[in-house]
C-alpha positions in Angstrom: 76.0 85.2 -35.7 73.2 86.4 -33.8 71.4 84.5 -31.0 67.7 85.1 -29.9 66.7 83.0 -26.3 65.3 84.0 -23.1 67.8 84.4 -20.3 66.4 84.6 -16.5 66.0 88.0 -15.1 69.0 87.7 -12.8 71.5 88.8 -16.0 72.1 92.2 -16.2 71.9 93.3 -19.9 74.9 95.1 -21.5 74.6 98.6 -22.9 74.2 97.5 -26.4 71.1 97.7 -28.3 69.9 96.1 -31.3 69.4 99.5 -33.3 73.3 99.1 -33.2 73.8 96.0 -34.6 70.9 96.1 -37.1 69.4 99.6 -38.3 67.1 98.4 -40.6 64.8 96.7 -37.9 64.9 99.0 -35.6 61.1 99.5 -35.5 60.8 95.7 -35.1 64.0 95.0 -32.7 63.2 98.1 -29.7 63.1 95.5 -27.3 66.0 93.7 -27.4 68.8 93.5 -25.7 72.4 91.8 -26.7 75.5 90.8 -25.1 79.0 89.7 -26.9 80.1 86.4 -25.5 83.3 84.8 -26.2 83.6 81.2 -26.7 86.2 78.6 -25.7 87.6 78.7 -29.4 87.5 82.2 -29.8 84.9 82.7 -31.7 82.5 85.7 -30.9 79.2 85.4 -30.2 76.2 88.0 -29.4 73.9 86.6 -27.6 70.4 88.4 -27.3 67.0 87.9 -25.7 64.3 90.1 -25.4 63.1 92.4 -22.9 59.9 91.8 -21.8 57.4 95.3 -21.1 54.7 95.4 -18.6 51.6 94.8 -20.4 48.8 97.4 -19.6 45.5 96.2 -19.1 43.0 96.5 -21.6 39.3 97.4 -21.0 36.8 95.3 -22.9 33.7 97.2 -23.6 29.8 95.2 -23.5 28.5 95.7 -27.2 25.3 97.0 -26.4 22.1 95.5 -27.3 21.3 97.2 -30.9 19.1 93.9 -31.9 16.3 95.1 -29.7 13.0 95.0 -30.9 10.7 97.8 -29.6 7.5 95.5 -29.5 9.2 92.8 -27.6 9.6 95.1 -24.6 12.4 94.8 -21.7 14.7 92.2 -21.2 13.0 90.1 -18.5 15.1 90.4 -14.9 17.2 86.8 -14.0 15.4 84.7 -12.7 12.2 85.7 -14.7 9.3 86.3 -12.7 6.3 84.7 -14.1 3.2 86.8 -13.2 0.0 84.6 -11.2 -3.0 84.3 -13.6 -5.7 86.4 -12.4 -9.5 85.6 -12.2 -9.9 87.2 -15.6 -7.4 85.1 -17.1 -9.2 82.1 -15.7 -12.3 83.0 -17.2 -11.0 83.7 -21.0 -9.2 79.9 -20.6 -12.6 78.8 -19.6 -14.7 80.0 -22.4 -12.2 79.1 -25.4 -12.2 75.4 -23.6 -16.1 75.7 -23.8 -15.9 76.8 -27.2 -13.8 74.2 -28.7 -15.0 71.5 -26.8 -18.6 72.1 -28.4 -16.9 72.5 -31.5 -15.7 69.0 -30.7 -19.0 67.2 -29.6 -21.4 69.0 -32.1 -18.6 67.6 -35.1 -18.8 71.7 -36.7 -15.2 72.2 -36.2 -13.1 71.9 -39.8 -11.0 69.8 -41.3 -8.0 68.9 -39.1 -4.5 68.4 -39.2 -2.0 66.6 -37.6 1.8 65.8 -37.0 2.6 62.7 -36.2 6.5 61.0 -35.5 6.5 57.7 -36.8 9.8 56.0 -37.1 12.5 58.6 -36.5 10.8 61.3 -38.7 7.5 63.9 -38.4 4.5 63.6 -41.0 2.2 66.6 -41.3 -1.2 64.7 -42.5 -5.2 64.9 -42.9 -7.7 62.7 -43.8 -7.4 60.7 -46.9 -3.2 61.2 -47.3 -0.9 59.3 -48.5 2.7 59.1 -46.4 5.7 56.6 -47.0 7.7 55.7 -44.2 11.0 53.9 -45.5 13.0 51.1 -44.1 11.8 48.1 -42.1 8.6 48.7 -40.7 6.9 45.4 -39.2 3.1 46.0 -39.9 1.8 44.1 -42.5 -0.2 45.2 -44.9 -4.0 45.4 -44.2 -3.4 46.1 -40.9 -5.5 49.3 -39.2 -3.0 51.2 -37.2 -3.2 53.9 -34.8 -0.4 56.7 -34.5 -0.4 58.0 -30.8 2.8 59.9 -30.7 1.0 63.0 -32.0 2.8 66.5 -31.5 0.5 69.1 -32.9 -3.2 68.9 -34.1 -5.7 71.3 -34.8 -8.2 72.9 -37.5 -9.1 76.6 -38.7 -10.3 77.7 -35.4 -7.6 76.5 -32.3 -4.5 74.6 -32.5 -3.1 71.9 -29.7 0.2 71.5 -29.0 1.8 68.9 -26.9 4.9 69.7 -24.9 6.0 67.3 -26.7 3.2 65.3 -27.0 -0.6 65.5 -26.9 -1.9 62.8 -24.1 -3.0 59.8 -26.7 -6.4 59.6 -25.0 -7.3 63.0 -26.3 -5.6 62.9 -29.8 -5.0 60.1 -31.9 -4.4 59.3 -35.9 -6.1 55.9 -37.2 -4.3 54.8 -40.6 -4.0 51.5 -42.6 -1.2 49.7 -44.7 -1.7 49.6 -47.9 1.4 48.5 -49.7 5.3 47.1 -48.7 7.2 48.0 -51.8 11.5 49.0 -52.4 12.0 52.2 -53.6 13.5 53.1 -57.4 17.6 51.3 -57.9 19.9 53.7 -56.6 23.1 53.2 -58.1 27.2 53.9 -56.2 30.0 54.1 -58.0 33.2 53.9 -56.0 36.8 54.9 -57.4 40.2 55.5 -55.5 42.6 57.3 -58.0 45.5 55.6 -59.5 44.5 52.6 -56.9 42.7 50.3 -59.8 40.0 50.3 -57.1 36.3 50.4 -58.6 33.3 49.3 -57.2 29.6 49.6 -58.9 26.8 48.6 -55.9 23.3 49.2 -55.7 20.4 50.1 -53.1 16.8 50.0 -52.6 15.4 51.4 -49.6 12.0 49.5 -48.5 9.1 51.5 -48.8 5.9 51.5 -46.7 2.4 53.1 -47.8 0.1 54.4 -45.4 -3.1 55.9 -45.9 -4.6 58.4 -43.0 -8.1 57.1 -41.8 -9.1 59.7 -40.0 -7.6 62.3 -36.9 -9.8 61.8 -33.7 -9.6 64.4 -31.3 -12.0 63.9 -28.0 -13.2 66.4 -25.6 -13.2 67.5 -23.5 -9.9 68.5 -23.9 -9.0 71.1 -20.7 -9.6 68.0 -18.2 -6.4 66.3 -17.0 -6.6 62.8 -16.0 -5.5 61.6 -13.0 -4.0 58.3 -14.8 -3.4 57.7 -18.4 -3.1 54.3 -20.4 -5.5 52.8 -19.1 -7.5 52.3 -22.2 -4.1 50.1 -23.2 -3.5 46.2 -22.6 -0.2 45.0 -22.5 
């Protein structure tokens, strides 16, 4: 009967090694040592616990960067230093505001596009679409809405994008209801095996239809208001 548990260091092991007492293991067994014990009945036992090796440390090595992209240059130094804009800078910001703003006020910019979040979900829309927002939606319809939660808009020429969103007196989608409807029957079938547990139930989702007016952008669009919302009653 052989005995495998950890004795504290104080013991002094026996000269008797496990290649001994089992030869076939001995690639598996070099590190253990054994002692015979003799219990109160006579019986013999071996006792054996394993001697534990210094463990050597072990050098990890960085994997080195072999994703790099040669057009994306350097990796930027921690924290990144963000260069001042420069007078030149300045003045090609200045002209493409000029440029789209009398894009905006001469109405010669072309057809734009929008994304709008309207109840937990982003629409990409134009003029003249159709969208269906499902579950309960209050407006009735016949009502003339107005989306101001608008994240992106923007034509052929420039696009806007808000971080997250575009200020509501610059950008703005006007829409109206057209129809309240439920969606198609969806049917669920439920089973547990070997329960006698079936259940048949069915679902329809309400369904709202929305037609896009029109997507009013103002200008000019490069001047930031001191205070915003106050176009709104409450």
């Amino acid at each position: 009967m052989m005995v495998f548990q950890r004795l504290p260091q104080i013991l002094n092991p026996v000269s008797c090694l496990c290649k001994q007492v089992s030869p076939l293991g001995n690639k598996l067994l070099q590190n253990v040592n054994s002692i015979n014990l003799i219990s109160k009945q006579g019986k013999k036992t071996r006792v054996a616990w394993l001697v534990e090796r210094p463990k050597t440390p072990i050098e990890i090595k960085k994997p080195e960067n072999r994703t790099s992209v040669p057009w994306l240059g350097e990796r930027p130094s921690f924290p990144a230093k963000i260069p001042e804009p420069t007078e030149e800078d300045g003045r090609k910001e200045m002209s493409i505001y000029n440029e789209i703003n009398n894009q905006l006020l001469t109405q010669t910019h072309s057809r734009l596009f929008a994304i709008i979040y309207v109840a937990g979900k982003q629409f990409k829309v134009t003029d003249n679409d159709l969208i269906v927002i499902e579950g309960y939606w209050p407006p009735n319809p016949g009502d003339e809405i107005k989306f101001e939660k608008v994240l992106l808009v923007g034509g052929t020429d420039f696009t806007l994008i808000g971080r997250p969103l575009i200020n509501s007196e610059m950008a703005n989608v006007s829409a109206t209801v057209i129809e309240k409807t439920f969606s198609h029957t969806k049917y669920m079938f439920y089973q547990r095996p070997r329960k006698q547990y079936r259940r048949l139930r069915f679902l329809r989702v309400q369904h709202n239809l929305v037609r896009i007016n029109s997507i009013n952008l103002y200008a000019p669009i490069h001047e930031k208001k001191q205070f915003e919302g106050l176009d709104r009653i409450y």
